[in-house]
C-alpha positions as CSV (number, residue, x, y, z in Angstrom):
1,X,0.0,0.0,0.0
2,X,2.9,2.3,0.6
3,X,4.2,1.2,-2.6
4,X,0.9,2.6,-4.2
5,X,0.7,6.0,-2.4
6,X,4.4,7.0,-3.2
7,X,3.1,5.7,-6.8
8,X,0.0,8.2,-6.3
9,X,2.3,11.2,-4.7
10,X,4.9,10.7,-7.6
11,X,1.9,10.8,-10.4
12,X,0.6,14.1,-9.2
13,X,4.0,15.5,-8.5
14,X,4.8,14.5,-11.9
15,X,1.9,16.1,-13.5
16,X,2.0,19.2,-11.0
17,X,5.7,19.7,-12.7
18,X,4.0,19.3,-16.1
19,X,1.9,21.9,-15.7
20,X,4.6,24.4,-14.3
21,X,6.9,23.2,-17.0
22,X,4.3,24.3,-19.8
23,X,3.2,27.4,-18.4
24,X,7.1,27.9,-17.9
25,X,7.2,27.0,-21.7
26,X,4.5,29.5,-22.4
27,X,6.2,32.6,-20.7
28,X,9.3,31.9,-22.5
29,X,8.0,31.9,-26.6
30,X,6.2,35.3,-24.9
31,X,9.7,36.5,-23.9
32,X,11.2,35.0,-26.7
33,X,8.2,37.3,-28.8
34,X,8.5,40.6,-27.3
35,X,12.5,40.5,-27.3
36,X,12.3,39.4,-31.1
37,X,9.8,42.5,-31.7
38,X,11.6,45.0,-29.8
39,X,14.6,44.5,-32.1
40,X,12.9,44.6,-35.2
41,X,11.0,48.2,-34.1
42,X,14.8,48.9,-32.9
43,X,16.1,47.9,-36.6
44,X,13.6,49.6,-38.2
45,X,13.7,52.8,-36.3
46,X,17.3,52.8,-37.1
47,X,17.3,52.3,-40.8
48,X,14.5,55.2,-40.8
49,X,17.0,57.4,-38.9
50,X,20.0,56.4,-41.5
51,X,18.0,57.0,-44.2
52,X,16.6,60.3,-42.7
53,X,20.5,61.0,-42.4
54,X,21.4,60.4,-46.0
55,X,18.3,62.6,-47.3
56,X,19.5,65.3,-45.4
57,X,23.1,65.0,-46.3
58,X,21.9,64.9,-49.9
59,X,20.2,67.8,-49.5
60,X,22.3,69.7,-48.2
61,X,25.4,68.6,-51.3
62,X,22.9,69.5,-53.6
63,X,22.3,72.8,-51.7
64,X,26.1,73.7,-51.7
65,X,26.3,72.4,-55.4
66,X,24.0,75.1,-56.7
67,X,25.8,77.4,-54.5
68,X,29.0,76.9,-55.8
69,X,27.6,77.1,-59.4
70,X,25.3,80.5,-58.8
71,X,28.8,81.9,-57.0
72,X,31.3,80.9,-60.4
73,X,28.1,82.1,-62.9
74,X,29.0,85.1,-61.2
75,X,32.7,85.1,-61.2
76,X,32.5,84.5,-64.7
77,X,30.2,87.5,-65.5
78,X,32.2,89.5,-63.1
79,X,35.3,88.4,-65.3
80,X,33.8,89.1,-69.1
81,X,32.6,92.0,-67.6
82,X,36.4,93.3,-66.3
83,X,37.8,91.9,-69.4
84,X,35.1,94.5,-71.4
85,X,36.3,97.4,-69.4
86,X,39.7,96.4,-69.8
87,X,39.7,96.1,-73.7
88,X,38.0,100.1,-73.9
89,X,40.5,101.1,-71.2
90,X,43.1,99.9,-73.7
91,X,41.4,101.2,-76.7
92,X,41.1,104.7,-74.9
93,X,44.7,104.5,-74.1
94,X,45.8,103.9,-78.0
95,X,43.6,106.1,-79.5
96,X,45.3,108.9,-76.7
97,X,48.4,107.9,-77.6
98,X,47.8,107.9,-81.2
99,X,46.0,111.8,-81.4
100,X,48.9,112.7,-79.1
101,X,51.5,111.1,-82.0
102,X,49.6,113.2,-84.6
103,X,49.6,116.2,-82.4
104,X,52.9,116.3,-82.3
């Protein structure tokens, strides 16, 4: 009879432990879950922020870009424009010298 309650004990000890062991089981794919999500919103958020990152650095080349181009449009104007005044400036200066030649 002793043999049969021990048998009895060990039985509902046995299923007792089942039962932890699968709610045990349970809270642990829920863990497993949550951690698996948080680094995927963590992964995500990231690659939004790098990619937020590069649009802005774009931006900001192609700002700079059409800076540099607006500011040697107007070197270049600035330059034609000098090299205009230069040429009358020499013109005047021969055409000076030359009535001063025939004045003479």
């Amino acid at each position: 009879m002793r043999t049969s309650i021990l048998a009895g004990l060990t039985l509902l000890a046995a299923a007792g432990l089942s039962a932890c062991s699968e709610k045990t089981q349970d809270n642990l794919e829920q863990t497993g879950d949550s951690i698996g999500n948080d680094m995927s919103r963590a992964a995500d958020d990231a690659g939004a922020a790098i990619d937020n990152g590069l649009d802005d650095a774009g931006q900001a080349i192609d700002s700079g870009a059409d800076r540099i181009g607006a500011a040697t449009d107007e070197a270049a104007s600035d330059a034609q424009r000098e090299a205009g005044e230069a040429k009358r400036d020499m013109g005047d200066s021969l055409q000076e010298a030359g009535r001063d030649l025939k004045n003479d």
